[in-house]
KOLVOVEX-989156 format. One record per residue: x, y, z of N, C-alpha, C in turn. Coordinates in steps of 0.02 Angstrom, whole numbers, plus 50000, padded with zeros to 5 digits. Atoms other than C-alpha are relative to their C-alpha. Example, Ala and Ser with C-alpha at 12.3 -4.5 7.8 and 13.67 -1.06 7.14 Angstrom:
<sites>
500454994150000506154977550390500455006050000 499584994149997506844994750357499615005550037 
</sites>
This chain:
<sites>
499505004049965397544974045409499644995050046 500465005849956397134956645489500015001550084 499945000249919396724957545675500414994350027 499555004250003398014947445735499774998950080 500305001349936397234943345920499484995349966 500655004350021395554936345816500424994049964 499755005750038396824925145693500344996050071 499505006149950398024917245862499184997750030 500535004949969396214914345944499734993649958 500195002650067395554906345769500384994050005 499435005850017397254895345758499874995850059 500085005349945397144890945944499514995250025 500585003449992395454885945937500004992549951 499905004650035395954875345781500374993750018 499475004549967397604867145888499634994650033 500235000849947396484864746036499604993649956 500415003350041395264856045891499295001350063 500524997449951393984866846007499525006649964 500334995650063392374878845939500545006250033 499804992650007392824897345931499735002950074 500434997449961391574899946050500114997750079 499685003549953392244890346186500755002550029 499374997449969393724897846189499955006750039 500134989349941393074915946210499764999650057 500224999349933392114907446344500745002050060 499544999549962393694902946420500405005850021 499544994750009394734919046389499635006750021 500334996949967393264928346469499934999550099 500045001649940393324918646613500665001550045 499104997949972395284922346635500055006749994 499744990350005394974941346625500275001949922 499844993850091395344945046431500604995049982 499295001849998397024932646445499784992050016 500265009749977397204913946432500924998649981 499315001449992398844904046471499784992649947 500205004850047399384892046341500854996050001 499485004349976400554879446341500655001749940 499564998250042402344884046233499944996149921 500185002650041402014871446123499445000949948 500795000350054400194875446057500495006849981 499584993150030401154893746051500354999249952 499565002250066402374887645929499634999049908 500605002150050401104881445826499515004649981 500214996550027400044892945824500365007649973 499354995350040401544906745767500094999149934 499955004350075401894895945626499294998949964 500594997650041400064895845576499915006249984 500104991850026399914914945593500245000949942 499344998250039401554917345506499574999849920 500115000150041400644907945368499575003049964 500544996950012399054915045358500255009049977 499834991750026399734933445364500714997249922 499584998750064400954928445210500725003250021 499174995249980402514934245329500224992150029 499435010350004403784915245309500455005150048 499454997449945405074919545457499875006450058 500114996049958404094930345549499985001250091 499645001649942404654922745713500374995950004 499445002250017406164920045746500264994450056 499645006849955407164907145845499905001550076 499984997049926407514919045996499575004750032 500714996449962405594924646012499824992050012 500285008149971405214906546045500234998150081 499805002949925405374905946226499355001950045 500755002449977404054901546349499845009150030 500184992449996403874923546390499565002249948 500514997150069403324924646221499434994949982 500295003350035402334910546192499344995950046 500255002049957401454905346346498985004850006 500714998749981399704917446345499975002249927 500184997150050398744923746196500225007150011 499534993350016399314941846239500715001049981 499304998750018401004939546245500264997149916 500065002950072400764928846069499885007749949 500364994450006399754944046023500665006750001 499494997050016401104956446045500775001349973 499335002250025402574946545984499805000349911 500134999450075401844944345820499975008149978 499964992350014401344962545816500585003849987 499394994849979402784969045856500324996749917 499415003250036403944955845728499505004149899 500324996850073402504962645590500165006749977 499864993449993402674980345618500745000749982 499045002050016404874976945599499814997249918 500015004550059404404967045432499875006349944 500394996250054403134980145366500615009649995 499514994150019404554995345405500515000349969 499474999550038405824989445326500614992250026 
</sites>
């Protein structure tokens, strides 16, 4: 199963059009957690989505700046909407 923390960093690093390596700097420097603007969030959802092969895997009313604003909370929204997908 894909690590889904390493793919939103991957995507965001791609949004950002920033290395990989730069970001972990960053997300080291924020304690483990980096704030991100709703917008790159969106975007990078819709990349996940694609990459994991799950089309609708967030939905309208997980798109709000709670869910979409830090890589953790990205990070557990997807989790969570995967885990609902993969039970049934």
């Amino acid at each position: 199963m894909a690590d889904v923390r390493d793919i939103v960093i991957e995507q965001l690093a791609y949004v950002r059009a920033r290395d990989r390596s730069q970001l972990d700097a960053d997300i080291a420097a924020a304690s483990g957690d980096l704030e991100i603007d709703s917008k790159e969030g969106q975007t990078v959802a819709i990349r996940v989505e694609i990459l994991l092969d799950m089309e609708g895997l967030i939905r309208p009313e997980d798109q709000t700046r709670t869910n979409l604003t830090t890589i953790g909370s990205l990070e557990r929204l997807i989790e969570r909407r995967r885990r609902e997908q993969e039970d049934g």
